[in-house]
NUFIVO-89675 format. One record per atom (N, C-alpha, C): chain; x, y, z. Coordinates in steps of 0.05 Angstrom, whole numbers. Layout:
<atoms>
<atom><chain>A</chain><u>X</u><v>Y</v><w>Z</w></atom>
...
</atoms>
This chain:
<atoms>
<atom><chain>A</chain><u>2185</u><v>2701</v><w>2618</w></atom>
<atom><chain>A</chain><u>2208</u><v>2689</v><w>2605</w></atom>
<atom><chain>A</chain><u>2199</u><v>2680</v><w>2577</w></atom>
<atom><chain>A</chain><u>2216</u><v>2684</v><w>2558</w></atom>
<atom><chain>A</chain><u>2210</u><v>2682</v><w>2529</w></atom>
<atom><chain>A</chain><u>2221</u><v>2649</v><w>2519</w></atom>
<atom><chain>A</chain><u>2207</u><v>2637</v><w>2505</w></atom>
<atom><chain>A</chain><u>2202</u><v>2604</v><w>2496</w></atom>
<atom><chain>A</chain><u>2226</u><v>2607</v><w>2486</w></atom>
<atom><chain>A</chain><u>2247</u><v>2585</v><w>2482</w></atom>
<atom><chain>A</chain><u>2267</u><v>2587</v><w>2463</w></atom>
<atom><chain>A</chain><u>2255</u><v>2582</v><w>2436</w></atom>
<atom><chain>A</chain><u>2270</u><v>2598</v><w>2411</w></atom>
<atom><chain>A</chain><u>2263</u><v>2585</v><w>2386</w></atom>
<atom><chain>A</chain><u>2276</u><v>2570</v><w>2370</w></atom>
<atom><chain>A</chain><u>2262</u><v>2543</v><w>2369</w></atom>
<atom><chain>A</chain><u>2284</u><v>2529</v><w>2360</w></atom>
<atom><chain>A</chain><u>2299</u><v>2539</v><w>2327</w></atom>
<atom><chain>A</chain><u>2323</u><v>2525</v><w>2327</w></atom>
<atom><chain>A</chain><u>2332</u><v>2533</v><w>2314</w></atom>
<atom><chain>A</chain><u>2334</u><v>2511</v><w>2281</w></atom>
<atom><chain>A</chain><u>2345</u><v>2520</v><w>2261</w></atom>
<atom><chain>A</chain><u>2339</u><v>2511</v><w>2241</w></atom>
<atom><chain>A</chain><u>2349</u><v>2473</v><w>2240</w></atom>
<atom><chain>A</chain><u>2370</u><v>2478</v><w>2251</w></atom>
<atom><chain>A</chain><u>2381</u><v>2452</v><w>2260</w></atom>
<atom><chain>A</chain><u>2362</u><v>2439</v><w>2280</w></atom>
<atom><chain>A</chain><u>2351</u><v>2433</v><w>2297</w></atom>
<atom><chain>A</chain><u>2322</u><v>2437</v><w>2309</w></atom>
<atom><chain>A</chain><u>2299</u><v>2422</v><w>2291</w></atom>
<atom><chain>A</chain><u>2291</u><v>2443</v><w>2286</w></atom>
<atom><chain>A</chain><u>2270</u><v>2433</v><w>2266</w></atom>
<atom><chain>A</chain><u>2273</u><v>2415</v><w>2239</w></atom>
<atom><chain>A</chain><u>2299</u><v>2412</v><w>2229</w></atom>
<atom><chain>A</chain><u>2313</u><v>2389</v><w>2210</w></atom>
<atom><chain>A</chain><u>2311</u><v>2376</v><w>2225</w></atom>
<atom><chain>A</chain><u>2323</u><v>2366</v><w>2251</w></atom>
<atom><chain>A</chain><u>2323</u><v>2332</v><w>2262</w></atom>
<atom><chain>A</chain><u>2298</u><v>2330</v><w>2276</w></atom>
<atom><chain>A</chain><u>2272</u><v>2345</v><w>2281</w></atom>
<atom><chain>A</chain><u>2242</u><v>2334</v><w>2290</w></atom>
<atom><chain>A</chain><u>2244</u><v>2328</v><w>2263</w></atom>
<atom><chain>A</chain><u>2242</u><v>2343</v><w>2242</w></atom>
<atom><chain>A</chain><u>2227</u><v>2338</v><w>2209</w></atom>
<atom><chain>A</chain><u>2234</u><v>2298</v><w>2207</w></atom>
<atom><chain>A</chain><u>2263</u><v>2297</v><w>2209</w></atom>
<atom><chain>A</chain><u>2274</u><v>2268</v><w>2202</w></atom>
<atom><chain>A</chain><u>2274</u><v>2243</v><w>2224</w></atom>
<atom><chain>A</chain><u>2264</u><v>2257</v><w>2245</w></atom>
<atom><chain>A</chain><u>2270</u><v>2240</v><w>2271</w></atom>
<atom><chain>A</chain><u>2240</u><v>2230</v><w>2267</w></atom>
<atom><chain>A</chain><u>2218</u><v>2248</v><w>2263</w></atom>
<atom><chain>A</chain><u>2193</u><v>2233</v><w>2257</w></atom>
<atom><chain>A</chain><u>2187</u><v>2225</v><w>2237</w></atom>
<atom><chain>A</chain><u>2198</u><v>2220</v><w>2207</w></atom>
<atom><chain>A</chain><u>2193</u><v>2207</v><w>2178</w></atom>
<atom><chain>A</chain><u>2210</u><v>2193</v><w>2187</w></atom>
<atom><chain>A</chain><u>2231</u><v>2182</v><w>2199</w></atom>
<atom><chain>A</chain><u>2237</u><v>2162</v><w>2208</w></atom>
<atom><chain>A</chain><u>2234</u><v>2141</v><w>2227</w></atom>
<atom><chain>A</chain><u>2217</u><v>2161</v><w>2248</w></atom>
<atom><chain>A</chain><u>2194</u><v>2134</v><w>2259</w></atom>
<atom><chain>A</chain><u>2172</u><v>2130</v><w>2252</w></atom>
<atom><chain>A</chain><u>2161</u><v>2142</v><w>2225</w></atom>
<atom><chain>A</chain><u>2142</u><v>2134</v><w>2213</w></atom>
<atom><chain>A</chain><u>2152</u><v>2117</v><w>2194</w></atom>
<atom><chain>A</chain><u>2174</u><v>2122</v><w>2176</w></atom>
<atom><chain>A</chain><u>2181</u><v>2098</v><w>2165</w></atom>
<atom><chain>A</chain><u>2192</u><v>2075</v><w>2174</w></atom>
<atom><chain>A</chain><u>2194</u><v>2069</v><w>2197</w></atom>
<atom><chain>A</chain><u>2209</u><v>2042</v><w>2213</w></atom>
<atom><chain>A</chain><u>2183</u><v>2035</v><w>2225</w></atom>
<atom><chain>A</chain><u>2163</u><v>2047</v><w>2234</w></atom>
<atom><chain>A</chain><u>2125</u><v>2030</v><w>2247</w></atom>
<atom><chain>A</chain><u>2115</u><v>2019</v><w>2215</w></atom>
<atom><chain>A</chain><u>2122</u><v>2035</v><w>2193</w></atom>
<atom><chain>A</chain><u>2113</u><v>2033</v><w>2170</w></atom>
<atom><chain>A</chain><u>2126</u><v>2010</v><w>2147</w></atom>
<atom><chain>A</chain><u>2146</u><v>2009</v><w>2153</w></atom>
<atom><chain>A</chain><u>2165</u><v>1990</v><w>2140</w></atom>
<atom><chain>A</chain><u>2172</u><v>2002</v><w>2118</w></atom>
<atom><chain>A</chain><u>2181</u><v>2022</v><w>2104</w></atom>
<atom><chain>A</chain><u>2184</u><v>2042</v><w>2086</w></atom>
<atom><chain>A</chain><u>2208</u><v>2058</v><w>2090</w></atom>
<atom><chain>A</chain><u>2212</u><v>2075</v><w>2074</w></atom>
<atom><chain>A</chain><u>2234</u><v>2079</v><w>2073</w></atom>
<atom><chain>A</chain><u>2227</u><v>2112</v><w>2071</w></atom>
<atom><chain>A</chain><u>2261</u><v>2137</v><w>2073</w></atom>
<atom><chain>A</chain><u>2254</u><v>2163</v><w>2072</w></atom>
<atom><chain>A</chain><u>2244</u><v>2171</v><w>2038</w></atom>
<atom><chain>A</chain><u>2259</u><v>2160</v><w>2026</w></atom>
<atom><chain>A</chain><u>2253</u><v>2157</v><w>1998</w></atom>
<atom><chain>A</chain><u>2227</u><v>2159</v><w>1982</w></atom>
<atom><chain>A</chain><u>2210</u><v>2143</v><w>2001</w></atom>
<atom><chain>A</chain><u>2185</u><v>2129</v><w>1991</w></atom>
<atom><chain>A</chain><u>2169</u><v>2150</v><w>2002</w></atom>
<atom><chain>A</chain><u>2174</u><v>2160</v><w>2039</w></atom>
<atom><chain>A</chain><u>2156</u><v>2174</v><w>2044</w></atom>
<atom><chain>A</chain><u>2159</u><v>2213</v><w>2022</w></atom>
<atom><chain>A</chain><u>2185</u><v>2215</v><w>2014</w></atom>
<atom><chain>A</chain><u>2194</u><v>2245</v><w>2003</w></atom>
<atom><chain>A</chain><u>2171</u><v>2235</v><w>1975</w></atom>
<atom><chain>A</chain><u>2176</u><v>2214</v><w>1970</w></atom>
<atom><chain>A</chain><u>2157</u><v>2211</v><w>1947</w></atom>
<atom><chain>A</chain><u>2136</u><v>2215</v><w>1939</w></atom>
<atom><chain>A</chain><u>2123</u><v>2210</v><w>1959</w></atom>
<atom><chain>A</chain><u>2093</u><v>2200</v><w>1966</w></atom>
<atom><chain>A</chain><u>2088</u><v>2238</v><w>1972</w></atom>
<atom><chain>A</chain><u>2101</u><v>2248</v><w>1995</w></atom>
<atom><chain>A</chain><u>2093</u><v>2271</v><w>2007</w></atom>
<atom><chain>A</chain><u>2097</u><v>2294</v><w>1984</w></atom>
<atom><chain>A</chain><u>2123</u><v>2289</v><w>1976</w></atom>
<atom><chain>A</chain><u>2130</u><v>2314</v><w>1958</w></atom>
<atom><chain>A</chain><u>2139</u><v>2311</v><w>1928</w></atom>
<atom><chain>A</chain><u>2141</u><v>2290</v><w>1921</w></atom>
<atom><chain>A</chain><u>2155</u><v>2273</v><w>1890</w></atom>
<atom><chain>A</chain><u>2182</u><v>2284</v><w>1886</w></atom>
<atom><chain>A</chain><u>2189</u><v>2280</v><w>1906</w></atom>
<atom><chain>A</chain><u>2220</u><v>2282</v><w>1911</w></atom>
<atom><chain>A</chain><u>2238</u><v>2262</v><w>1932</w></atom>
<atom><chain>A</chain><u>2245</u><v>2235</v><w>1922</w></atom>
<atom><chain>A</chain><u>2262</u><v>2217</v><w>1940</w></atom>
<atom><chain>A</chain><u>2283</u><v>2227</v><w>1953</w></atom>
<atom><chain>A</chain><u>2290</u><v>2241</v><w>1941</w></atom>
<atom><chain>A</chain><u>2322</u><v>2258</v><w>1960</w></atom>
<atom><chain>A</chain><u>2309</u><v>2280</v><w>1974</w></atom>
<atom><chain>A</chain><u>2296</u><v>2296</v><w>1984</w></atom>
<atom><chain>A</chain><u>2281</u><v>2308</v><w>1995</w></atom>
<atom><chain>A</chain><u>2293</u><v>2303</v><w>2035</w></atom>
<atom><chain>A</chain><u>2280</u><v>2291</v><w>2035</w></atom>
<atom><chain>A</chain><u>2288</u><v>2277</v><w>2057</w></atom>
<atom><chain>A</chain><u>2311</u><v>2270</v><w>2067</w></atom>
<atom><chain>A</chain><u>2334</u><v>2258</v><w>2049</w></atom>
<atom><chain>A</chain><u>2362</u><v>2247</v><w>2048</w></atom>
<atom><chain>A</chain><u>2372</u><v>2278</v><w>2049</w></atom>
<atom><chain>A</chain><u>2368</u><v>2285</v><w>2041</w></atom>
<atom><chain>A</chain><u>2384</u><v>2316</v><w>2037</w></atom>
<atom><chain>A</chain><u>2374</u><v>2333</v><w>2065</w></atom>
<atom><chain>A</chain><u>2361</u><v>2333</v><w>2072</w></atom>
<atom><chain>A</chain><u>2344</u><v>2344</v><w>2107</w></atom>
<atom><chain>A</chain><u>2363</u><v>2333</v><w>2126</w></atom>
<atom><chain>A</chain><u>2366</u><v>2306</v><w>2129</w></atom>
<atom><chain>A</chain><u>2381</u><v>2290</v><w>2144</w></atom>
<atom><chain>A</chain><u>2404</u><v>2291</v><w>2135</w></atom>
<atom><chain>A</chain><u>2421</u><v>2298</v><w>2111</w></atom>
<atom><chain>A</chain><u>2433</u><v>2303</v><w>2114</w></atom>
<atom><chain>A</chain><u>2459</u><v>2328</v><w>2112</w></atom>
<atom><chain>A</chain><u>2435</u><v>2348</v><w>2131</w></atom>
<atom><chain>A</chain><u>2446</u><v>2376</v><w>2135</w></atom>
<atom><chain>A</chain><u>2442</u><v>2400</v><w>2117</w></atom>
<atom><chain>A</chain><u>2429</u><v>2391</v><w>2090</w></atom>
<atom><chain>A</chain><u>2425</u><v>2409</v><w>2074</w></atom>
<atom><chain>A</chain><u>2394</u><v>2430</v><w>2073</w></atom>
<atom><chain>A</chain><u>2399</u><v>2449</v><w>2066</w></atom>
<atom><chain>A</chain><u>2366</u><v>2468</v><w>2060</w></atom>
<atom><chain>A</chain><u>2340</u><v>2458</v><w>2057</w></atom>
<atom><chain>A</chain><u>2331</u><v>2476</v><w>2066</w></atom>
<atom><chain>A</chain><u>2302</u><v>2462</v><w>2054</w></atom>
<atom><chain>A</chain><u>2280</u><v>2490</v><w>2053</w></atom>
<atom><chain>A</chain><u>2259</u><v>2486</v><w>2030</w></atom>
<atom><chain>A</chain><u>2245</u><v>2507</v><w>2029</w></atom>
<atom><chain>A</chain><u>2216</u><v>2506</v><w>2055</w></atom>
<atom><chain>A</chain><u>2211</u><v>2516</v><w>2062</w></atom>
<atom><chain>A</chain><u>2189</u><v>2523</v><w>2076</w></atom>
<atom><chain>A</chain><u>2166</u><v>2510</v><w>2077</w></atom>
<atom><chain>A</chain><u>2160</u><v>2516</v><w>2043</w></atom>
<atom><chain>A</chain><u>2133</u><v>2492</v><w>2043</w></atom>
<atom><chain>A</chain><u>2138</u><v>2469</v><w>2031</w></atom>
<atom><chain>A</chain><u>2164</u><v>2463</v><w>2028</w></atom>
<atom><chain>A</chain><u>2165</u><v>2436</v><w>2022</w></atom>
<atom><chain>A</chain><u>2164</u><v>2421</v><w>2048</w></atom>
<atom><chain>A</chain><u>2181</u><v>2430</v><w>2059</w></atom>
<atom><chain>A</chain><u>2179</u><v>2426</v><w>2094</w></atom>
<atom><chain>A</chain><u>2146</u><v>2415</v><w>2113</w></atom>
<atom><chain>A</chain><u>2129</u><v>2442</v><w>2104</w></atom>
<atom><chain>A</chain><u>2106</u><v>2436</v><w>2109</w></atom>
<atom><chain>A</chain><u>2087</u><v>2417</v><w>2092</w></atom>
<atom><chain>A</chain><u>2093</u><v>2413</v><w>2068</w></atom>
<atom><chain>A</chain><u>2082</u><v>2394</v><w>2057</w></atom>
<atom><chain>A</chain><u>2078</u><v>2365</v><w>2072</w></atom>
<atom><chain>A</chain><u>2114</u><v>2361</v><w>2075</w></atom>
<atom><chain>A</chain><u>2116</u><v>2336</v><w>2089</w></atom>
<atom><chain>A</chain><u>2102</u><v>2322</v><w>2105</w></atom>
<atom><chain>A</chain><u>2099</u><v>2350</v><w>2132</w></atom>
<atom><chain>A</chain><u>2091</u><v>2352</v><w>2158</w></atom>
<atom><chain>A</chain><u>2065</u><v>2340</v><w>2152</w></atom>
<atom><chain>A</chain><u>2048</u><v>2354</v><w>2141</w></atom>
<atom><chain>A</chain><u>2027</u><v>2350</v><w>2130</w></atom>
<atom><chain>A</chain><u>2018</u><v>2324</v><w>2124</w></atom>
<atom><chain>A</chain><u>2025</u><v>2317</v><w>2107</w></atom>
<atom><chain>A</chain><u>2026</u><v>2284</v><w>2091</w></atom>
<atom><chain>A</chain><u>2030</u><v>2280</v><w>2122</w></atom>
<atom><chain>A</chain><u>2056</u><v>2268</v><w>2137</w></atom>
<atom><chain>A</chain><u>2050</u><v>2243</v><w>2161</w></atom>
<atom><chain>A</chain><u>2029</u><v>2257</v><w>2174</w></atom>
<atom><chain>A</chain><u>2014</u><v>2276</v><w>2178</w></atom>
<atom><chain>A</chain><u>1997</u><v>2284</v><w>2192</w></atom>
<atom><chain>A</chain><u>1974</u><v>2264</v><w>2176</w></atom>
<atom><chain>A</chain><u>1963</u><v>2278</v><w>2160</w></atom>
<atom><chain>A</chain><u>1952</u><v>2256</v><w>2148</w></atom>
<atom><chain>A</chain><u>1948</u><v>2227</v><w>2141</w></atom>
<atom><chain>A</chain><u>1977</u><v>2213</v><w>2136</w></atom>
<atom><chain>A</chain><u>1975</u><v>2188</v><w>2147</w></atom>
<atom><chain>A</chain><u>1970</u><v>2175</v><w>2176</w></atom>
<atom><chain>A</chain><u>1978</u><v>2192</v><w>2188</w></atom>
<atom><chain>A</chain><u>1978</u><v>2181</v><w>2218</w></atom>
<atom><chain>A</chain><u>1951</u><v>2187</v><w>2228</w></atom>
<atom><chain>A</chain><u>1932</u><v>2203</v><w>2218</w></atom>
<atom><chain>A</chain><u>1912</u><v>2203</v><w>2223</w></atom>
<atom><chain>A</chain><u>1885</u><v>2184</v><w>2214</w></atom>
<atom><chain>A</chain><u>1889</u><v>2175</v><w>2191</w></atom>
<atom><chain>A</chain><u>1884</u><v>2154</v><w>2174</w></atom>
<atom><chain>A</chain><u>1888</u><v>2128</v><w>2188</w></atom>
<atom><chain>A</chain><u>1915</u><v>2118</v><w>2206</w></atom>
<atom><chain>A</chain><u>1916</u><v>2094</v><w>2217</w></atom>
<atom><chain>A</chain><u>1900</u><v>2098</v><w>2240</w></atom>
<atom><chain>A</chain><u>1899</u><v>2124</v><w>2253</w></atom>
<atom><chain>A</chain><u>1886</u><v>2123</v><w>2280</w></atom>
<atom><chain>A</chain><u>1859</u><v>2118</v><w>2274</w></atom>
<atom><chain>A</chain><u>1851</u><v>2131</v><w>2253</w></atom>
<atom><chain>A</chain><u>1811</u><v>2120</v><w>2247</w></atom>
<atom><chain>A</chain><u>1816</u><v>2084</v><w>2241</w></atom>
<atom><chain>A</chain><u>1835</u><v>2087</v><w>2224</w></atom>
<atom><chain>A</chain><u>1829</u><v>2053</v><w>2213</w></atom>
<atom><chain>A</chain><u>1832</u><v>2038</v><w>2243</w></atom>
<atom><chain>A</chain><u>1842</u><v>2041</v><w>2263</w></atom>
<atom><chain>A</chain><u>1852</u><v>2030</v><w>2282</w></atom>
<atom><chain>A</chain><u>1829</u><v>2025</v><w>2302</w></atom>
</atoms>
């Protein structure tokens, strides 16, 4: 039996569903993290809200909370 793939809509609300529980443990905002990750505040606002997104900006993101979250787990 073949995995479903998620679909683009899918992968937009993991992208925002986790920069948004990283910004609410973080006290921060989507803004701050599009900033920080990609130097783009609307970045994020525009993901969530239904619009395109390129690939590796996408992966950039990912990246960065990967990175941060890995950073609290050593500091921790």
């Amino acid at each position: 039996m073949e995995a479903a793939v998620p679909s683009s809509d899918d992968i937009r609300a993991a992208l925002v569903a986790r920069a948004e529980a990283y910004a609410e443990a973080n006290k921060t905002s989507l803004s701050t993290i599009g900033l920080k990750a990609v130097n783009d505040t609307k970045f994020l606002i525009r993901v969530r809200d239904g619009l395109g997104f390129n690939i590796n900006t996408y992966q950039r993101v990912v990246d960065w909370l990967d990175e941060q979250e890995r950073a609290q787990e050593s500091a921790a």
